[in-house]
C-alpha positions as CSV (number, residue, x, y, z in Angstrom):
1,X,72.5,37.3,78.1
2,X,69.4,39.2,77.9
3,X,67.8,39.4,74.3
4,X,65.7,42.7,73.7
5,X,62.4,42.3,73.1
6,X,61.7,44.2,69.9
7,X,59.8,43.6,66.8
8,X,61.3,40.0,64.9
9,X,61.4,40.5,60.9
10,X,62.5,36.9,59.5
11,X,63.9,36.8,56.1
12,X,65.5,33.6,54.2
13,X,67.2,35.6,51.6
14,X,68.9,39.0,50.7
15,X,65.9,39.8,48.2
16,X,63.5,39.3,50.8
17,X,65.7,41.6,53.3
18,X,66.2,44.3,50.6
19,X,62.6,44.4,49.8
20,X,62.2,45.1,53.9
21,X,64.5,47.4,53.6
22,X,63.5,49.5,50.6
23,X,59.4,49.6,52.2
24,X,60.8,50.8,55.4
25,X,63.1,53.4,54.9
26,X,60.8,55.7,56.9
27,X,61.0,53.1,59.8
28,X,63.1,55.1,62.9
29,X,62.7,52.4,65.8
30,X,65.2,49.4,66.1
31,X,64.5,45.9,65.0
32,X,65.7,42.6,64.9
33,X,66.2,41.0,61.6
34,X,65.6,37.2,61.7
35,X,67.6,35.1,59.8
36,X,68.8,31.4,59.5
37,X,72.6,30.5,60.6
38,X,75.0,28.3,58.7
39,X,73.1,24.9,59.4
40,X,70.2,25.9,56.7
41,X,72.3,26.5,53.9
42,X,69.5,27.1,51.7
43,X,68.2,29.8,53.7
44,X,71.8,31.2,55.1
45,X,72.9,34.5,54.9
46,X,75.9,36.2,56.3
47,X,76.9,38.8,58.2
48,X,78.7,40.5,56.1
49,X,75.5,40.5,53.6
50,X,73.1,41.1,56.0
51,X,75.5,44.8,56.8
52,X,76.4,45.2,53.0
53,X,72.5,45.3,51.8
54,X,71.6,47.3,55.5
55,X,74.0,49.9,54.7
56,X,72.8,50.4,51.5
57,X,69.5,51.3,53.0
58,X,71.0,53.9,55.2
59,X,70.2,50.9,58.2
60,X,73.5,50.1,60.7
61,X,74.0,46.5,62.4
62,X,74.3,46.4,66.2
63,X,74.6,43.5,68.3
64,X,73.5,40.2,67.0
65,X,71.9,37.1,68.9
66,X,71.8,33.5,68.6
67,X,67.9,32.6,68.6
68,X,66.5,29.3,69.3
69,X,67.0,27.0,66.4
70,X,68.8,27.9,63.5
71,X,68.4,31.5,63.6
72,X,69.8,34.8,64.4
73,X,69.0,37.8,65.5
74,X,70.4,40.9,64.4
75,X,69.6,43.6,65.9
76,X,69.4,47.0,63.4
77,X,68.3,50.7,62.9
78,X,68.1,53.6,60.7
79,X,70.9,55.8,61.0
């Protein structure tokens, strides 16, 4: 499988991610929200959250990707 190469923004929590969200609501291009998978349960967040808090930015989820490490790739943009 062949992981796009588009710009990587890591976030460890749903604050962080909504704070992302909220400054780039402008943003049109794709991007691939980083963040850590079940094994860094400090850090974790799920799918489901990662969705809830993009929808409520007016952001969709597409495809997501396991990265090297503990961490995830989901790939997003604005609808």
């Amino acid at each position: 499988m062949i992981i796009p190469k588009l710009k990587r923004v890591k976030v460890s929590s749903e604050l962080e991610l909504r704070n992302w969200l909220a400054k780039n609501s402008e943003q049109r291009q794709e991007v691939m929200i980083v963040t850590s998978n079940k094994k860094s349960r400090d850090k974790h967040m799920s799918s489901d959250q990662v969705r809830e808090a993009l929808s409520e930015y007016g952001w969709a989820a597409g495809q997501s990707y396991t990265l090297d490490g503990n961490l995830v790739g989901h790939i997003v943009s604005h609808t």
